[in-house]
N, C-alpha and C positions, 0 to 999 in steps of 0.2 A: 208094752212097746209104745214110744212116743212115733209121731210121722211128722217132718217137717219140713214145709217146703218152703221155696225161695224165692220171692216174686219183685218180677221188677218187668216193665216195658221195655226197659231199654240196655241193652246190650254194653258192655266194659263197666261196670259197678262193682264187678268184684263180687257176682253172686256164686260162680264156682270154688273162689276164693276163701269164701267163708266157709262152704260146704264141706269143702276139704280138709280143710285144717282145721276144723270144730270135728272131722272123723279121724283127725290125728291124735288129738288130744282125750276122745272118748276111746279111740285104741288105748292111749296110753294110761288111761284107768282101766281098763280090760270091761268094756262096757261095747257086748257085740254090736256090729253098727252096718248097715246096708245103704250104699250108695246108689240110690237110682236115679240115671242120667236121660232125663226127659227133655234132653236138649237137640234137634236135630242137629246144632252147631259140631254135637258131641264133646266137649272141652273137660268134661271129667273123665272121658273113658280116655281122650287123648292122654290125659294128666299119669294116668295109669296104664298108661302103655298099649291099651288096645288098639287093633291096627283099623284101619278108615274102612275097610270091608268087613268086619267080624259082622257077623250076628248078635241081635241083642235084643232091646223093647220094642223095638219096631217088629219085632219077626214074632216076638209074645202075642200083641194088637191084632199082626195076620192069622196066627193060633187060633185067637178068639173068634175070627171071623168079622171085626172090626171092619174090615175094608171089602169084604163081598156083598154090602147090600143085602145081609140076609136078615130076616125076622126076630131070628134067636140066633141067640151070642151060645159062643161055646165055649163057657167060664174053667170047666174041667179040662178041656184042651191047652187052653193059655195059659192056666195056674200049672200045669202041667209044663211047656215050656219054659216059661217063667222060673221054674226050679232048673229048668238047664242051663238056661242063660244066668245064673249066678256064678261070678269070679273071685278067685282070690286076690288079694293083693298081695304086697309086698309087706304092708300093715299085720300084724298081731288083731284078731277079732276085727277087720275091717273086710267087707267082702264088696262086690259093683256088679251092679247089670250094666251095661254097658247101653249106650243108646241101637248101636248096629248100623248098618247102613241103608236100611229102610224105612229108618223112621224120621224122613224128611216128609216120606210119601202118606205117612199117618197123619203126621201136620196136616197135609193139606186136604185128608176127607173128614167130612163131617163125622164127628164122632155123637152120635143121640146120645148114647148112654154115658152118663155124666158121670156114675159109680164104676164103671166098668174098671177103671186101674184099683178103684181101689177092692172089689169084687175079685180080682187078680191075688193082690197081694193076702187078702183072707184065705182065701183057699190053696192059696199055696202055701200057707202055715207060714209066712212071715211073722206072723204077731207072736208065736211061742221059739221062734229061732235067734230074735234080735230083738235088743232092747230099745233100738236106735231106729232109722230110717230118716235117710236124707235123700231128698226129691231135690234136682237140680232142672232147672227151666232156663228156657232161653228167653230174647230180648224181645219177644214180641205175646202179645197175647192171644188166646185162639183154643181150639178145641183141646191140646195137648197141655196149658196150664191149668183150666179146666178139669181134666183129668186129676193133674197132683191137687189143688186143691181140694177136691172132694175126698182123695186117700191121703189128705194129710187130716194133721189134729191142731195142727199148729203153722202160723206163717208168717214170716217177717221179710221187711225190703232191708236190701245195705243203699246208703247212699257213698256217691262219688261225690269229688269238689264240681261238681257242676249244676247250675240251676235246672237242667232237663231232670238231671237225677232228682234231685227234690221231687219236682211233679210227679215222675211216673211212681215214687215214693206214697204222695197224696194217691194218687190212680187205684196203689197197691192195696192201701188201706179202705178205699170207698168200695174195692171191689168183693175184700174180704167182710164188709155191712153187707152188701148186699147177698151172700151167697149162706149167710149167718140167721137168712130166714128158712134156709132149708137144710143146714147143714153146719153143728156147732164148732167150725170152725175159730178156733182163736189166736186173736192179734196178738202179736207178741213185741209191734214197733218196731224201731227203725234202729241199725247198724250205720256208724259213720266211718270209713275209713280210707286213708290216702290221703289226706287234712295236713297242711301245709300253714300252721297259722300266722308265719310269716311272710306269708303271702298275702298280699290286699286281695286280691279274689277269692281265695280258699275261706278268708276271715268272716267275709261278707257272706258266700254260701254256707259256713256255720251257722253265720248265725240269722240267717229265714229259715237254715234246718231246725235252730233251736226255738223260732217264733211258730213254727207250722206243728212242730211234734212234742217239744216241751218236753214232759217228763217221760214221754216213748222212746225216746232215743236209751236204747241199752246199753252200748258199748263205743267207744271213740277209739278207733285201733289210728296215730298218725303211720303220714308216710317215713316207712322205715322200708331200706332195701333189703336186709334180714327176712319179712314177709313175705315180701313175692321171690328172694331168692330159694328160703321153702318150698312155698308154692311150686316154683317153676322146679327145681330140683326133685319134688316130690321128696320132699323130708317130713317129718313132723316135727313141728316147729320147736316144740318144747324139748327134743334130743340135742336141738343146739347148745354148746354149749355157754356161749355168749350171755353176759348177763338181762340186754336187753331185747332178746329172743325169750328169754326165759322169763320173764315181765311180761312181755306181749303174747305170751302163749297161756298165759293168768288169763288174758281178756277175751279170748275164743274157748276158752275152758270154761268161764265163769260163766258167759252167754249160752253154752251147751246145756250146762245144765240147769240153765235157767227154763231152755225152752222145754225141758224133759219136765220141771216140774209142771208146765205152764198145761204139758198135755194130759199129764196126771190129773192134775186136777179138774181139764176139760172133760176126761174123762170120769170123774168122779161126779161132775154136775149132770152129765147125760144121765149116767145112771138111777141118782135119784129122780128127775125127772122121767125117767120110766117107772 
């Protein structure tokens, strides 16, 4: 099982976006895939239909005993939720926790234990159920990116056509150095997509994305309406049948499984160094 999560500071980049429809296109290879929505925004459990009150990761987190102030965590409890709170989609091999509607209130307490999601998803047999796992984060950073970071393997920013995107892009990557002294997190760069290169602003935020990341930038998805009418429709992009749907679902397929190997092999260097 690869884990990959999605970082960005700043909100509309298009992190749920990619999350999504890189678990459309691993459906559509029959490659199991689990979406966890770490977002209090909730914008992937929206995407799939969950209603704004379900129960989801937030009510896992209260499982664990995350928000009682207590000594010891109760990892059997929450890994134990954690398997209830799993949905099916509408997806073939595509399953979602869904964020819930408590976990705005997780956001806001200190979370100490830095392993603790990812402690979750081991013990609740994630790593032999799915070959996948996508961690979707929202636009600010705090105890609950924290969390996916440490249970992912793997982490990459998208950028938007805007200069903020870039930075929180830089932010993404300086944050992923630093957490790589306790935890062999690995970079996997940067996603550009929405790029209008006929536009003098989009051209010009190309290309400081191409000065600041160089050879990191993985994949250039332009704006095409075909994408976010997926997106928004909840389709997977590559059932369309339009030729240049079907071209752009090559470049969220090609990225997937890049990040898959990126964690294989992460995981293969842990190993020998133990």
């Amino acid at each position: 099982m690869t884990a990959v999560t999605v970082l960005s500071g700043k909100g509309g980049v298009a992190k749920t976006l990619w999350q999504v429809l890189m678990a459309g296109e691993a459906s559509r290879l029959g490659i199991p895939t689990l979406i966890v929505d770490a977002d209090p925004e909730r914008n992937a459990s929206t995407k799939f239909g969950v209603p704004a009150q379900s129960s989801g990761l937030g009510d896992v987190f209260e499982a664990a005993g995350a928000l009682e102030g207590s000594a010891e965590l109760d990892i059997d409890a929450g890994a134990e939720r954690l398997g209830e709170e799993v949905l099916d989609t509408q997806w073939e091999d595509v399953d979602l926790v869904p964020a819930g509607s408590s976990l705005g209130a997780v956001a806001q307490a200190s979370l100490i234990d830095t392993w603790l999601l990812r402690d979750l998803l081991e013990r609740a047999g994630i790593s032999s159920s799915y070959g996948l796992v996508l961690i979707d984060t929202g636009g600010r950073t705090g105890s609950l990116v924290a969390q996916a970071m440490y249970a992912a393997d793997v982490a990459y920013a998208p950028i938007a056509p805007t200069r903020d995107a870039v930075r929180k892009a830089l932010e993404a990557r300086n944050r992923v150095g630093r957490i790589q002294r306790a935890h062999p997190l690995k970079w996997a760069g940067v996603v550009l997509s929405g790029f209008d290169l006929r536009v003098g602003m989009d051209e010009a935020i190309y290309e400081e994305a191409r000065q600041e990341f160089g050879d990191e930038i993985r994949a250039v998805v332009p704006r095409r309406a075909t994408v976010h009418e997926a997106f928004q429709l909840g389709e997977r992009l590559g059932d369309r049948r339009d030729v240049s749907s079907s071209n752009l679902a090559v470049l969220f397929r090609d990225f997937m499984l890049e990040l898959r190997r990126a964690g294989s092999e992460s995981d293969a260097s842990t190993e020998a160094s133990a």
